[in-house]
C-alpha positions in Angstrom: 1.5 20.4 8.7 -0.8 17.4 8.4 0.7 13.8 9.0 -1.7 12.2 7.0 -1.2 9.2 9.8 -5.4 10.1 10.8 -7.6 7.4 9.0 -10.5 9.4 7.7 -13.8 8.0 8.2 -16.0 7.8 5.4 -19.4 7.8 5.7 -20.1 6.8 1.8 -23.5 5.6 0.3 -23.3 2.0 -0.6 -24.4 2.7 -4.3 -21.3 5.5 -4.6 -19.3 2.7 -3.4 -20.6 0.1 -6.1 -20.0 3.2 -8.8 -16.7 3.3 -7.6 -16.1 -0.7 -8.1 -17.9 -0.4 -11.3 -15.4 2.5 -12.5 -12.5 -0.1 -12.3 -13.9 -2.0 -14.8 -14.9 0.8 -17.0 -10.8 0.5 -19.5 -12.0 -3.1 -20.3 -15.9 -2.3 -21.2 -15.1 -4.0 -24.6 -13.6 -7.8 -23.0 -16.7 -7.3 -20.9 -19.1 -7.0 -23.9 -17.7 -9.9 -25.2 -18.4 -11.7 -21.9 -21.3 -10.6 -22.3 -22.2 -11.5 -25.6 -21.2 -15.0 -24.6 -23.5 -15.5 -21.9 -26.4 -14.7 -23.7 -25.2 -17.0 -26.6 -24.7 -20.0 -23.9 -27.7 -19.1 -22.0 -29.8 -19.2 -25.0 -28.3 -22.6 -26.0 -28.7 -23.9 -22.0 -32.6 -23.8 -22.2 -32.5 -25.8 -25.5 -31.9 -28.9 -24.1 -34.8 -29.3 -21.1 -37.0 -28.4 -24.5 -35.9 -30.9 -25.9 -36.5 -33.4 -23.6 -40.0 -32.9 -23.6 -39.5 -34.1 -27.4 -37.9 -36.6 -26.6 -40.1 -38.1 -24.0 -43.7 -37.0 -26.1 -42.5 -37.3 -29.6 -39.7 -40.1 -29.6 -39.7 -42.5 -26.7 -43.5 -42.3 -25.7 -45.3 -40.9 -28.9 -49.2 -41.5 -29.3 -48.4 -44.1 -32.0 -46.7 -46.2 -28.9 -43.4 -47.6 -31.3 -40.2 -45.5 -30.7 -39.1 -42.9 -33.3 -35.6 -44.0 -33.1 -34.8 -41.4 -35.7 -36.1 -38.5 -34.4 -34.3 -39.8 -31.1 -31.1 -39.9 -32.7 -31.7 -36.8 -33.7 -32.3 -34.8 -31.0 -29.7 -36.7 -29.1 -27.5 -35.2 -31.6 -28.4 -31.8 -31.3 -28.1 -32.1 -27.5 -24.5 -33.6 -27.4 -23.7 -30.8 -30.1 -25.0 -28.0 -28.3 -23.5 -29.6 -24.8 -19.9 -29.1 -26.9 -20.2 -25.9 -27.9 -21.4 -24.6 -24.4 -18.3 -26.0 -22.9 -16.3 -24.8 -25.3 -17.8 -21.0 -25.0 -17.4 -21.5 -21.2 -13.4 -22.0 -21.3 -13.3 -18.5 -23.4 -15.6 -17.0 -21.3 -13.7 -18.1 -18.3 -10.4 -16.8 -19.7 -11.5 -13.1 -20.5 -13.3 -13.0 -17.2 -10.0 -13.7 -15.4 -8.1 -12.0 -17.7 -10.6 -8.7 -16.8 -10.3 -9.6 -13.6 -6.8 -9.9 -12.9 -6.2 -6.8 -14.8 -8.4 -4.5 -12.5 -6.8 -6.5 -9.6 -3.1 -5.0 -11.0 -5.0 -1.7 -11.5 -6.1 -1.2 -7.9 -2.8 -2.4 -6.7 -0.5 0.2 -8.9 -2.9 2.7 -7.7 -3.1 2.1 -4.3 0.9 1.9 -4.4 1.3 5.3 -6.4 -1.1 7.3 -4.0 1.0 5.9 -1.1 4.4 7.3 -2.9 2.3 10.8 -3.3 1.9 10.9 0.6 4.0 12.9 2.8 6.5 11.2 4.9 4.2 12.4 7.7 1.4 9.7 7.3 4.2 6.8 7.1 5.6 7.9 10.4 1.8 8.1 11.7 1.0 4.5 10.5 2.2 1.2 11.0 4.0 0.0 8.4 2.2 -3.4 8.5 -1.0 -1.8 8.2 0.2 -0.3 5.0 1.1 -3.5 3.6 -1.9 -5.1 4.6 -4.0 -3.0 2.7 -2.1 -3.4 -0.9 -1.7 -7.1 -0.3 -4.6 -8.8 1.7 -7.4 -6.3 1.1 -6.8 -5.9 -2.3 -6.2 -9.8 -2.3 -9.5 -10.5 -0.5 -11.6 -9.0 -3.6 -10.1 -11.1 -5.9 -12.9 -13.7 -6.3 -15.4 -10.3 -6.4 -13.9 -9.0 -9.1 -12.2 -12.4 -11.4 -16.0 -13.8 -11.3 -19.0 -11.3 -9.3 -19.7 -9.5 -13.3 -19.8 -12.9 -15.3 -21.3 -14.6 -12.5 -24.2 -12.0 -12.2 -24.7 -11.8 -15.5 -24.7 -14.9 -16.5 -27.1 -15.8 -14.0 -29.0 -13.4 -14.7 -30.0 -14.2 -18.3 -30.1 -17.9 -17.3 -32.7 -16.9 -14.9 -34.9 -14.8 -16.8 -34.3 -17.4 -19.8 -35.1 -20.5 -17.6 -38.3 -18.6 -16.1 -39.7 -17.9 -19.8 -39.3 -21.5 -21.2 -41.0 -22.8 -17.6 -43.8 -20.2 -18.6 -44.2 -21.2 -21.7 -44.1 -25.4 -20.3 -47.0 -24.3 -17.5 -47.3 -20.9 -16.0 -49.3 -22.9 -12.8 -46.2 -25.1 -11.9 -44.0 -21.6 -12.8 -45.9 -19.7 -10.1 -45.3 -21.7 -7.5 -41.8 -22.5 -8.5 -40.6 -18.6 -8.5 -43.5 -17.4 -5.6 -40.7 -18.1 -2.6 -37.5 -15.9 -4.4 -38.4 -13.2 -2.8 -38.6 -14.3 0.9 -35.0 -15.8 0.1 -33.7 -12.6 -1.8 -34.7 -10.4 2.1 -33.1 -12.9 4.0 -30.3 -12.8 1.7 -29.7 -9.1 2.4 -29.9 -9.5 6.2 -27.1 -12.3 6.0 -25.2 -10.4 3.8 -25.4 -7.0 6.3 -23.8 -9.1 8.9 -21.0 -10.8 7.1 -19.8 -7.1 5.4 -19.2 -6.3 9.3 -17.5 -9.8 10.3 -15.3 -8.8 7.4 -14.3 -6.0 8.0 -13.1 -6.7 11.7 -11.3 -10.1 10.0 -9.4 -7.3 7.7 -8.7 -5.3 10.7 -7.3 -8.5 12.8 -5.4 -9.4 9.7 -3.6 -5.3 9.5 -2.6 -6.3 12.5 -0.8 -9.5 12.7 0.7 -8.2 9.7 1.8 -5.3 11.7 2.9 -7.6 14.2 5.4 -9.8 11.9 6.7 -6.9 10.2 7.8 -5.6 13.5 8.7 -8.6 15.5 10.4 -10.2 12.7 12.9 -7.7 11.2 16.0 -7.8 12.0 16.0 -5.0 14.5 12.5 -6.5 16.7 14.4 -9.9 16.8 17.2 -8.6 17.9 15.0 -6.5 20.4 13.3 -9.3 21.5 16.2 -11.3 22.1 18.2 -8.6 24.2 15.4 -7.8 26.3 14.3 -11.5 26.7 10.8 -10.5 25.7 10.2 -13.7 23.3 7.7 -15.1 24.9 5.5 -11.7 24.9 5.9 -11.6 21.3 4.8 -15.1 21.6 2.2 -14.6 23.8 0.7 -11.4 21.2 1.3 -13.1 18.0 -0.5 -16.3 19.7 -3.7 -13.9 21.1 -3.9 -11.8 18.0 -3.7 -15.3 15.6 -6.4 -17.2 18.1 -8.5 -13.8 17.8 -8.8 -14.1 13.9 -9.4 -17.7 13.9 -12.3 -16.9 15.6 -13.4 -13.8 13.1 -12.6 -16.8 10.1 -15.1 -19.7 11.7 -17.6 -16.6 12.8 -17.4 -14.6 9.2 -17.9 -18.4 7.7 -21.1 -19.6 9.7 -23.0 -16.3 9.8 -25.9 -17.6 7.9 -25.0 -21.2 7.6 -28.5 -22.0 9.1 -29.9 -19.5 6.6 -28.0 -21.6 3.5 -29.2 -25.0 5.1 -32.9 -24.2 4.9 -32.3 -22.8 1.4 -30.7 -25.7 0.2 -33.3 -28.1 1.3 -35.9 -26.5 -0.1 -34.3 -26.4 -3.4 -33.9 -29.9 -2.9 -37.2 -30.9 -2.2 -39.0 -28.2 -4.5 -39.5 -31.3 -7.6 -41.4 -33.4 -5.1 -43.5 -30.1 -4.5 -44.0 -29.9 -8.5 -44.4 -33.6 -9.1 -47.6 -33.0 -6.5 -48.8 -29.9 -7.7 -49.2 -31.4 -11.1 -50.6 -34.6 -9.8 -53.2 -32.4 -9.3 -53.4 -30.5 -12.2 -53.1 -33.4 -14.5 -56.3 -34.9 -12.0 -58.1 -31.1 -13.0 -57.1 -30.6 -16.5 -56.2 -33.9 -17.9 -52.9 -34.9 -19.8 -53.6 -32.7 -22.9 -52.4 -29.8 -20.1 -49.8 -31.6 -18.6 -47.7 -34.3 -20.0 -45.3 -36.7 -18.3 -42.6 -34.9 -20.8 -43.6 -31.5 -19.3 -43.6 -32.8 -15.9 -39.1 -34.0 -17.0 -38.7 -30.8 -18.7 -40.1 -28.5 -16.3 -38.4 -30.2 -13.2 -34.8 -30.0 -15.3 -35.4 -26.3 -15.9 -36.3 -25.8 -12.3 -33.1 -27.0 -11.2 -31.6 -24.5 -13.5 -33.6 -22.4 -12.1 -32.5 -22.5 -8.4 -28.8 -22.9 -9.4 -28.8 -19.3 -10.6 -30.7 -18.1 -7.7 -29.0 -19.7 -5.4 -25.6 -18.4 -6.7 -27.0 -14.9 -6.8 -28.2 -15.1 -3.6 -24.5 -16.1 -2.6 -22.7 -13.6 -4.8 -24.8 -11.0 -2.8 -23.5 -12.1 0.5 -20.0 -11.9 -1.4 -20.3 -8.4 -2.4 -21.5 -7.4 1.3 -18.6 -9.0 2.5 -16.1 -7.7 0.2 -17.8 -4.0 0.1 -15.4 -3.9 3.6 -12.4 -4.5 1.5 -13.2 -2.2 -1.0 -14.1 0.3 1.5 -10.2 0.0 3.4 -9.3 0.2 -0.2 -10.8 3.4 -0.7 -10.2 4.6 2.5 -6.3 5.1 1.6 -7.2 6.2 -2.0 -9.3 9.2 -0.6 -6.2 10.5 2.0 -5.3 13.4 -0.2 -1.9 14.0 -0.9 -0.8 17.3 1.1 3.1 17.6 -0.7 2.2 18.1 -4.4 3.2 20.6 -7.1 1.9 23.5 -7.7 -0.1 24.0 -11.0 2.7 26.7 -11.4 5.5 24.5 -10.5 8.7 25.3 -12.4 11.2 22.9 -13.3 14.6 24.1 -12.4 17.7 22.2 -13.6 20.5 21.6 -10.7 23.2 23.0 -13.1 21.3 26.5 -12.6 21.3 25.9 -8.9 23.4 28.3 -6.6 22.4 26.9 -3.4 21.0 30.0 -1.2 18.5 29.0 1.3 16.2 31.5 3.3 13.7 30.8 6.0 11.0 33.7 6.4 8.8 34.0 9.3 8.5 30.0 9.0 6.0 28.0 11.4 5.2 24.6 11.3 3.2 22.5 14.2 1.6 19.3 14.2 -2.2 19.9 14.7 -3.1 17.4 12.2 -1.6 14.6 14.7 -4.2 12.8 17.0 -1.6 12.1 19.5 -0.9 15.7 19.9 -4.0 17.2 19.9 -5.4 14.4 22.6 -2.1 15.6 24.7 -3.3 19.7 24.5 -6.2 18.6 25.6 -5.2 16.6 28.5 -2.8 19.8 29.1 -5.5 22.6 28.4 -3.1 23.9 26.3 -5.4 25.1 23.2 -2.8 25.4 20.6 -0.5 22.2 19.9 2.9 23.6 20.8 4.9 24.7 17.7 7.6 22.5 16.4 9.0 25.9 14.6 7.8 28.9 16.0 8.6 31.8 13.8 12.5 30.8 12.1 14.3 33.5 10.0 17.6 32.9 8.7 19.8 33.1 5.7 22.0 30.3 4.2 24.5 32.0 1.2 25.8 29.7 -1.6 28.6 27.5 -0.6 28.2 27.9 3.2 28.3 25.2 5.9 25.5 26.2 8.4 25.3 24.3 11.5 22.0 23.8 13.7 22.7 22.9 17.3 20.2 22.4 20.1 18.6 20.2 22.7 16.6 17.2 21.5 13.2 17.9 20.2 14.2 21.5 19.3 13.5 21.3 15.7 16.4 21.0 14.0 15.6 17.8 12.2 12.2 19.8 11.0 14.0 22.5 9.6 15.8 19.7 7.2 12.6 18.3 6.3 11.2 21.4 4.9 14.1 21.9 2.5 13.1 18.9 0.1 9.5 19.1 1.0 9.1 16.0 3.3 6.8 18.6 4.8 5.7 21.9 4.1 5.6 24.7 6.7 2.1 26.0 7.9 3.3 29.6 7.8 5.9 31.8 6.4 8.2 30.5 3.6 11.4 28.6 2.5 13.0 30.1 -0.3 16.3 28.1 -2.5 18.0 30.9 -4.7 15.1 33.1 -4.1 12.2 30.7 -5.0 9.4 29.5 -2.8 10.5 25.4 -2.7 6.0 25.4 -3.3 6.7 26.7 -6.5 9.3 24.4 -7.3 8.6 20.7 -8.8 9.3 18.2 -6.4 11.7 16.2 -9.0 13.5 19.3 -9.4 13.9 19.4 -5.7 14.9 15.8 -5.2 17.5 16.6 -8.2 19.4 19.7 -6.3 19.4 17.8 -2.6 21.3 15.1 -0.8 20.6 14.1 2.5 22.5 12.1 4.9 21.2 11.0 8.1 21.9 8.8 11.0 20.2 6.0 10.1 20.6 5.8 6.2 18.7 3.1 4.7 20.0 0.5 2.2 17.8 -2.5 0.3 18.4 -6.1 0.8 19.9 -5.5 -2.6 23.7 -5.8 -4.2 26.0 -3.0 -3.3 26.2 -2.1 -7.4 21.9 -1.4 -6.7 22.0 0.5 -3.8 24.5 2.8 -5.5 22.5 2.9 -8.6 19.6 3.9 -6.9 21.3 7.5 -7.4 21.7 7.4 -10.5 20.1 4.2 -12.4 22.2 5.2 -15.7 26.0 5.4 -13.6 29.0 4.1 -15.4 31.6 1.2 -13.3 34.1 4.1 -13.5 32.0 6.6 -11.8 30.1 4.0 -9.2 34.2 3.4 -8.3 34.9 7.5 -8.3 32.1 7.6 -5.8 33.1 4.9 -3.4 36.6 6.1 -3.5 35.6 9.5 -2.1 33.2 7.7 0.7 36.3 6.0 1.4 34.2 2.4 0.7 35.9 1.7 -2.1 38.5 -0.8 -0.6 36.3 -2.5 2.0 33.8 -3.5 -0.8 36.8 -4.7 -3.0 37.4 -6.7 0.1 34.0 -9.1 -0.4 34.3 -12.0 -2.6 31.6 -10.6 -5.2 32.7 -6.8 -4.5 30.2 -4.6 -5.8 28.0 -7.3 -6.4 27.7 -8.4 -2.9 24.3 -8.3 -1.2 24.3 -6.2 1.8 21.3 -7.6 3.4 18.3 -6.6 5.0 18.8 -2.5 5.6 22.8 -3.0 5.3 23.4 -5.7 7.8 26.2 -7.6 6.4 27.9 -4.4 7.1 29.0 -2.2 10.2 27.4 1.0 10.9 30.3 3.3 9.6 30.2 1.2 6.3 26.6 1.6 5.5 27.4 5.0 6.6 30.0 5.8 3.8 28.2 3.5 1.4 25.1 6.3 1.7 27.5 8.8 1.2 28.5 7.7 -2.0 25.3 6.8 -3.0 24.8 10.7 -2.2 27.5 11.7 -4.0 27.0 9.6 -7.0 23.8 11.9 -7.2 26.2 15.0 -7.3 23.3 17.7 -5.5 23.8 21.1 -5.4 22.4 21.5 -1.5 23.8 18.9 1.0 21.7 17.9 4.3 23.6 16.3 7.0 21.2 14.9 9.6 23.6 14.1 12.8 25.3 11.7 10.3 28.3 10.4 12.2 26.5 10.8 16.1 25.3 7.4 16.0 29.1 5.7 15.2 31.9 5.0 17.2 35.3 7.4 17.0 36.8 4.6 14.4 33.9 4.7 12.2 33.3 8.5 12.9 36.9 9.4 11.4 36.0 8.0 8.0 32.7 9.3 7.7 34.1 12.9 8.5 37.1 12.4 6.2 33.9 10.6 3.5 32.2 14.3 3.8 34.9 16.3 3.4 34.8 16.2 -0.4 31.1 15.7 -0.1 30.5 19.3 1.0 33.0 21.2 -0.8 31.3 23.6 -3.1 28.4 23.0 -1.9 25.7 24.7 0.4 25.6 22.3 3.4 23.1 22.2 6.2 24.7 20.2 9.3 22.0 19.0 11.9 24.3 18.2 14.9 24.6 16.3 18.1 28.7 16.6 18.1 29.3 20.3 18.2 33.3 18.7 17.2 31.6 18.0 13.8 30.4 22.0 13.1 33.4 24.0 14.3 34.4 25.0 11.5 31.1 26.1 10.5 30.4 29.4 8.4 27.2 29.8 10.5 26.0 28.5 13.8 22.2 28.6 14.6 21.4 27.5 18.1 17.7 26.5 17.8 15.9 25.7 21.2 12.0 25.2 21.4 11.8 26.3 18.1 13.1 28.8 18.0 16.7 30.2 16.9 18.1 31.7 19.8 22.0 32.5 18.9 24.0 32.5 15.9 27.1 32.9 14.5 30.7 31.4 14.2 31.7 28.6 16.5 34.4 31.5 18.0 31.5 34.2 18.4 28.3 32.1 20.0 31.4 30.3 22.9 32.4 34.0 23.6 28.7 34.9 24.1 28.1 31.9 27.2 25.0 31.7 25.8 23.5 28.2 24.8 25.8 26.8 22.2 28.4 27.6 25.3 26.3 25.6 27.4 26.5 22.4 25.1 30.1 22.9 24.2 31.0 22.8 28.2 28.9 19.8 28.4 30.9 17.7 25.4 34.0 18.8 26.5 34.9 19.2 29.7 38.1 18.3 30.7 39.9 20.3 27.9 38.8 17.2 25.3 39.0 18.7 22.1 38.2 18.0 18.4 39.1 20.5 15.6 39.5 20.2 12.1 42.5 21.5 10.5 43.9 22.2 6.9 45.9 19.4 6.4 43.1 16.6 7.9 40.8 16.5 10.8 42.5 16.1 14.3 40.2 13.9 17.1 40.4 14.4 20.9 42.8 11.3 20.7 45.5 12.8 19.4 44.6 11.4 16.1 44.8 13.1 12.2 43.5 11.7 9.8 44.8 12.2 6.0 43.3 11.9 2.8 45.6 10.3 0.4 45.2 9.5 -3.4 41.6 7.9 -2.4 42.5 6.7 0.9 42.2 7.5 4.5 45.2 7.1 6.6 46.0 8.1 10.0 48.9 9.0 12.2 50.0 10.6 15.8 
């Protein structure tokens, strides 16, 4: 049975990874071209202007005649404010599709990485910290935002301005152009080295991000806080918050000046490059004469070459961008490529619950948790060369209707035996079967259909009490919202809150007591009317009070239906059909509660253990009768209790 909690590492070429990136932007190839389009269109229209300043300076403010052409100047100032306009206008549409593009794959990276995560077993969520989850849809696929709202148009554009701008310098003096592109490639190595060292900066400032996330997820929920607060260990979480912050401070200021010298000398070269071209063609203008050179050429071609190094320059730092961001998209990646191990089969069938009977079988079923790091470094620390089995060869027989009850020590494997009925994990051997079908071979929303399951910690959304309920069953009437509560005997005690089904519950139901969000799951459970029933130790973490109603709440729940009771109060399962007593995995006893006490076997064993000193719990026809003398009654909806 694999977790899926082991972070695979990929040792993936850098260009598979840019194919990859590029494949996000494949849907939108068509905004793109028109990007693309643009750019040229602009780029072509940005060289225009240093042209024409040559004119301007030879032909109409310094011609050989020696008067101004005013005309010609007005003119070509003109057609230089004109083409200055429609530049700036192309820009804001270019800037909008880009974003638009951009933000678009942003949302598509997102909705995938969220739908894989909902395709993963429960096993990798109970392997990996929840922070570190949320990190990776929010702040890694945050950090490549600039990359992917700007890296295309940017390169592009910058491109063709490049290759544009070097042409019109050729064609002003292919000397001055010589010198003026001969360094690129000295900066374009030292680029890539910078670049190299900021992707790894990056992707330790990703990893120190995980984990403060990690860190505030735990520490501030409701439960750490409260953790903290009982054990007094505030200033710990303090103290770890404060190391962990301080540590990617550090990463921030390191990832930020890696290169900084590197982008200093680079910037001052581009800033004193004209004086080199206003020397170099001292000299050529000394060699060749004006008729080569002309003060005009000299403006023009020193304009162009600052257009020149702009785009260079912002290559070179889109480069280091992409290095740096290639860590994000790698984490990104890294969750995309976990392959989903609970899927359907490509022979799936879909089986509707009306046609359910409820029959569950168990053949020759063995699951173990090799896939888990922390298990397999403890067999090898043990020498032990198989992990142990969590269920080690389980047959059994469930017929529609029954109640089975599994009893046993902690860490038995009770709990697993519930999780292989819906498929929260599959077995590694052997097979479960519902009404004679391989649960494999059934489609997982069929599955989720035909079960309810009730555990001890059920979890309800900082929602309304009308939204946790509907969570169900979205398309629930009032009436039958009501029907449900009344069963779960909630139905008064949310009638009791000033905005009554509308009332927010709170983070994971904590404007309510534990019995409460108790019979509040309960409804929500039988609002989903399923066919099989799971009861995961449901009532062992509530006081007697709060147990009563819950037990009276599943009464109803269960009737007709196949129920399978996981259970730490052996009071709960007495009246059982079938008892299995499951220890190490294995099902050591069953049968009725009257059968496995008369055996002294180890369902004796527990019962002497609860109830020694003749306390007893049984359930009777007419209600359930506690160890305190108490009955408890169901009454037109209502629970009420007497001596």
């Amino acid at each position: 049975m694999s977790t899926g909690g082991i972070e695979p590492q990929i040792d993936r070429p850098q260009q598979s990874l840019i194919r990859r990136i590029a494949a996000s932007f494949r849907p939108y190839l068509s905004q793109i071209t028109i990007v693309g389009l643009l750019i040229l269109f602009t780029a072509g229209l940005g060289v225009v202007n240093p042209l024409m300043i040559r004119v301007i300076f030879d032909s109409a403010l310094f011609p050989e005649s020696g008067s101004p052409n005013l005309n010609l100047l007005w003119i070509i100032a003109g057609v230089m404010a004109g083409i200055t306009v429609v530049t700036g206008a192309i820009g804001i549409v270019q800037t909008y599709v880009t974003n638009q593009v951009g933000q678009k794959v942003m949302r598509d990276l997102r909705d995938r990485l969220y739908r894989h995560l909902q395709t993963l077993s429960l096993g990798f969520f109970t392997g990996t910290k929840t922070g570190e989850i949320q990190s990776r849809v929010t702040n890694d696929v945050g950090g490549v935002q600039n990359v992917v709202t700007s890296t295309i148009t940017d390169i592009l554009s910058n491109i063709v301005i490049l290759i544009s701008t070097v042409i019109a310098m050729a064609i002003l003096s292919w000397q001055l152009t010589l010198v003026a592109v001969g360094i690129v490639p000295v900066f374009a190595f030292l680029t890539r080295i910078v670049g190299e060292k900021r992707r790894a900066v990056s992707a330790e400032v990703q990893k120190s991000t995980a984990e403060m996330t990690a860190i505030t997820q735990e520490t501030l929920s409701i439960s750490g806080i409260m953790l903290s607060k009982l054990f007094g260990r505030q200033k710990l979480e303090i103290e770890r918050f404060h190391w962990e912050n301080q540590h990617l401070s550090d990463l921030v200021v390191r990832r930020q000046m890696t290169g900084q010298s590197f982008w200093a000398v680079m910037q001052t070269f581009f800033s004193i490059s004209p004086v080199i071209i206003y020397v170099l063609a001292g000299y050529l203008i000394s060699g060749i004469g004006r008729d080569g050179i002309s003060p005009g050429t000299i403006i023009a071609f020193t304009t162009l070459q600052a257009r020149l190094y702009f785009p260079i320059g912002t290559l070179l730092q889109v480069s280091v961008e992409l290095q740096s961001s290639m860590a994000l998209f790698e984490r990104i990646f890294e969750y995309l490529d976990i392959k989903a191990d609970i899927v359907d089969d490509p022979e799936a069938v879909d089986i509707q619950p009306e046609r359910v009977a409820g029959a569950i079988r168990f053949d020759s079923v063995r699951v173990n948790y090799v896939s888990n790091n922390e298990e397999a470094q403890e067999s090898a620390k043990t020498g032990d060369p198989e992990p142990r089995w969590a269920l080690d060869g389980i047959d059994f027989e469930i017929l529609p209707g029954q109640l089975a009850a599994f009893v046993g020590p902690s860490g038995a494997g009770k709990t697993t035996i519930s999780y292989l009925i819906p498929r929260l994990y599959d077995a590694n051997e052997g097979r479960v079967l519902i009404d004679g079908i391989d649960v494999r071979k059934i489609k997982l929303e069929s599955l989720s259909r035909m079960i309810g399951y009730v555990s001890q910690e059920n979890y309800l959304f900082h929602a309304s009490i009308r939204n946790n309920l509907l969570y169900s069953k979205p398309d629930a009437t009032q009436d039958e919202m009501e029907a449900a509560a009344k069963a779960a005997y909630i139905h008064e005690r949310i009638m009791e809150f000033a905005d009554g089904y509308d009332t927010i519950v709170g983070e994971r139901g904590y404007r309510m007591s534990g019995g409460e969000r108790q019979r509040l799951s309960i409804a929500r459970v039988i609002l989903h009317q399923p066919k099989l029933l799971i009861l995961d130790e449901a009532t062992s973490a509530l006081d007697s009070a709060s147990e009563r109603y819950v037990q009276a709440a599943l009464e109803p729940l269960m009737k007709g239906r196949t129920t399978v009771a996981i259970a730490h109060r052996l009071s709960t399962i007495m009246a059982a059909d079938v008892i299995f007593a499951i220890d190490r995995g294995r099902i050591v006893e069953r049968g009725t509660h009257s059968q496995l006490l008369s055996r002294g076997g180890l369902y004796a064993q527990l019962y002497d253990e609860q109830f020694q000193g003749g306390k007893v719990e049984c359930h009777c026809e007419d209600g359930v009768v506690f160890s305190d003398g108490t009955v408890a009654f169901a009454e037109d909806g209502r629970l009420t209790t007497s001596r």
